[in-house]
C-alpha angles and dihedrals in degrees: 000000000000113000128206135208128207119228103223107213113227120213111225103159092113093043088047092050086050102252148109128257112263110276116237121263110254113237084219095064106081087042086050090050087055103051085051093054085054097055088045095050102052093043082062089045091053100050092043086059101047089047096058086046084065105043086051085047093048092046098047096059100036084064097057078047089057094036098054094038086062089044092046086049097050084057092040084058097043088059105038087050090055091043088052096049148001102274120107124227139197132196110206123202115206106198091187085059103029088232134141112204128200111211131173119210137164101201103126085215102088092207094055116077114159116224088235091059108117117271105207099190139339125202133187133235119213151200084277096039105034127173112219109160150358130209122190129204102256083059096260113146129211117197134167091243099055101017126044088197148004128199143215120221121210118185123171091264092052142281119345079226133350118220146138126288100201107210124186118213115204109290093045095265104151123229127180128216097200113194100212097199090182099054090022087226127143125203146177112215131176120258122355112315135207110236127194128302120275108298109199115220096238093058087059124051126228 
């Protein structure tokens, strides 16, 4: 009985070109790339996130910057325009509305202000820019509980009475606009500060 045998053909191309044979693919690999995506994807997510917290952060308070600079300059004119001339000028803080409220009269009688006396601008607080309270330099206080308004006297010689105006940006943090009326000078400061001590009207001139 005659027996063959089969001459099995080797293919050594690879081996002739002087390279391996191709490695398998891995089965883990696409599940590896994906798990890679994921990670990606929530890093982005992260620092998107934490980009727009700042910029709300930044806008936010670039807005009480903007809302108080309008306010300091309402009591900056008030003053400048008394000191220019001899009409006499309130600013009046509602604290129902959350308005300020620049007014020119010429009643010598610093209680008496006629409604038709001329109102030269009114501007509005906000949730990012509150006013909660005003202290004024003799220690009387002006709160929305027990008071609906104060108001801010300028005469040609200063201020009727300095004070603090306490404003609340959003998250709560105090800052006090303090109405110096012996140096005239008007200033914001962080948190709730303390001012001078009571100055009598009859000690300044006005």
């Amino acid at each position: 009985m005659r027996t063959f045998t089969a001459l099995m053909h080797i293919d050594r191309s690879f081996e002739i070109a002087g390279l391996q044979e191709p490695p398998k693919a891995r089965p883990g690999r696409p599940a590896m790339v994906l798990m890679e995506m994921l990670v990606a994807m929530v890093i982005i997510g992260l620092v998107t996130a934490l980009t727009m917290i700042n910029f709300s952060s930044a806008f936010t308070k670039a807005k009480f910057q903007r809302e108080v600079s309008n306010f300091v300059n309402v009591l900056k004119m008030a003053q400048n325009a008394a000191a220019e001339s001899d009409k006499r000028y309130a600013v009046i803080l509602n604290f129902d509305e959350q308005s300020y409220t620049l007014r020119q009269f010429a009643s010598r009688s610093l209680d008496v202000m006629p409604e038709e006396e001329a109102i030269i601008t009114t501007g509005y607080f906000t949730d990012e820019c509150y006013l909660d309270w005003v202290l004024f330099d003799d220690f009387e206080y002006a709160i929305e509980e027990t008071a609906y308004e104060a108001r801010f006297y300028a005469g040609h010689s200063g201020w009727q009475y300095g004070g603090k105006i306490v404003l609340l940006d959003v998250d709560g943090n105090p800052y006090s606009v303090v109405v110096n009326r012996l140096s005239r000078v008007i200033t914001l400061q962080p948190g709730d500060v303390e001012i001078l001590a009571p100055q009598y009207q009859e000690d300044v001139p006005f």
